[in-house]
N, C-alpha and C positions, 0 to 999 in steps of 0.2 A: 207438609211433606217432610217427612225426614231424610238428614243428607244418608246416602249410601256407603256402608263401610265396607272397606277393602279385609279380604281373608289375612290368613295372619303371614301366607307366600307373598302377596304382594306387599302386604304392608313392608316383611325382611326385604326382600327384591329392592322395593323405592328407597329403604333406609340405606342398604350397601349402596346404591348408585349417589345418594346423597354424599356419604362417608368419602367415598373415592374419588367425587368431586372436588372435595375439602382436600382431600389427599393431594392430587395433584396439582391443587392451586396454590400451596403451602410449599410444594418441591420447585414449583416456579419462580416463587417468590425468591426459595433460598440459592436457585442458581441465580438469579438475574442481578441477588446482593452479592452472590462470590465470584461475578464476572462471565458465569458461563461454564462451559465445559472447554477446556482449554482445545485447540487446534480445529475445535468446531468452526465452519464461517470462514477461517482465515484464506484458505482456498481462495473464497468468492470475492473475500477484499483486496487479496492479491491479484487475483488475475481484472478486477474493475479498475484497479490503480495499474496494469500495467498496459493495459486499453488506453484509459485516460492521457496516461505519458504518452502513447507513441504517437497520440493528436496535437499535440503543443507544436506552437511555433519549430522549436527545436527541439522534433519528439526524440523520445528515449528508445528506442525501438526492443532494448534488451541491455539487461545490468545483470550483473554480478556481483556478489560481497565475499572475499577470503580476507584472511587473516594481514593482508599490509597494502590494499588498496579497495577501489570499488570500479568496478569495468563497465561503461555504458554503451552502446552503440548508439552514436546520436544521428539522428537521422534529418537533415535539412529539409521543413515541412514549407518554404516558404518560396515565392519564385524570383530571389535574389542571393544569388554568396552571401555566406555569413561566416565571419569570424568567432570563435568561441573563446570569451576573454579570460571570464572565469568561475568558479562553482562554491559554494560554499557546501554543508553537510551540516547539519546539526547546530548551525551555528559559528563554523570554523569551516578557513578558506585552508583549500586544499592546492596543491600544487598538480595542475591538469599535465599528462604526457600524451601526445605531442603538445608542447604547449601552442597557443594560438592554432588552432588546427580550423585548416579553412573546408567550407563545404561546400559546392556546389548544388544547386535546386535539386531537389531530390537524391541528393548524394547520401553517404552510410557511412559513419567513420568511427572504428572503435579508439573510445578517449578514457584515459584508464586515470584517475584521482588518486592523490598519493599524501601522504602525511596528516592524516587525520585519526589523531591519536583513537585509540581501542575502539574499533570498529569491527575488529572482529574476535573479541573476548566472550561473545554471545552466541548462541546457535541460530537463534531469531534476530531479526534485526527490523526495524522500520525509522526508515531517518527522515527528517525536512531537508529540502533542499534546493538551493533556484541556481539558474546559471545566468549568467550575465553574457551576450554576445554583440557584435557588430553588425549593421545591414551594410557589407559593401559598397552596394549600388547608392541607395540613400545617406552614406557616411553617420547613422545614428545606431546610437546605443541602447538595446535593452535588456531590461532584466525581468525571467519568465522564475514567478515564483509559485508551482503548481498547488493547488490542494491535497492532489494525491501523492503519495508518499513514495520513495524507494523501501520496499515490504518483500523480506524472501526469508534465507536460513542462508548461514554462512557456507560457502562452500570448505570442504573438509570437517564444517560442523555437526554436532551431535545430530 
């Protein structure tokens, strides 16, 4: 039995489908090595890191990044006062206002970071960062150093 040949439509037809294959497995290849399409995604890792924050111990409920501080709204997830000792960003501790600012259980209190040199030199921003507090009630100390990140765009930024 001999195998059956395709007309010479089909045969073009399966060769362009093959070609364009190749095409855009080659145009994947060259985004996935130059990072992406910029601002693609960033939405979705921003708004899962801003989920994540406001679950912590002492979630973030809401931040902000401009040009000579960073503004969090820390939110007491825990069902004892806590004191808020301190923060670091990137590596470098920051000087919190109010400092020690106390929270009651479910309380909301915006704590604004201060002297952390060029923070907002960027339009985009994504920092590390953990904050160190107190459990009033149990007199012990700890420090929440999340996974997810403070991730937005400066405000007044490009």
């Amino acid at each position: 039995m001999r195998p059956r040949q395709l007309n010479s439509k089909s045969q073009t037809s399966t060769e362009y489908l093959v070609i364009l294959a190749v095409v855009i497995m080659i145009a994947l290849i060259v985004l996935g090595a130059m990072g992406g399409i910029p601002s693609i995604g960033s939405g979705v890792s921003e708004s899962t890191a801003k989920t994540r924050l406001a679950t912590l111990k002492v979630g973030v409920a809401s931040y902000r990044q401009n040009a000579h501080s960073t503004l969090l709204q820390f939110r007491n997830n825990n069902p004892h006062a806590l004191r808020l000792d301190e923060m670091w960003i990137n590596g470098r501790k920051c000087t919190l206002y109010p400092h020690n600012a106390i929270l009651k259980p479910g309380e909301s209190k915006p704590v604004s970071c201060y002297g952390v040199v060029g923070l907002g030199e960027i339009s985009r921003f994504e920092h590390d960062f953990n904050v160190t507090y107190t459990d009033l009630e149990l007199n012990a100390q700890y420090t929440i150093e999340p996974e997810a990140k403070l991730t937005g765009t400066v405000a007044g930024g490009k």
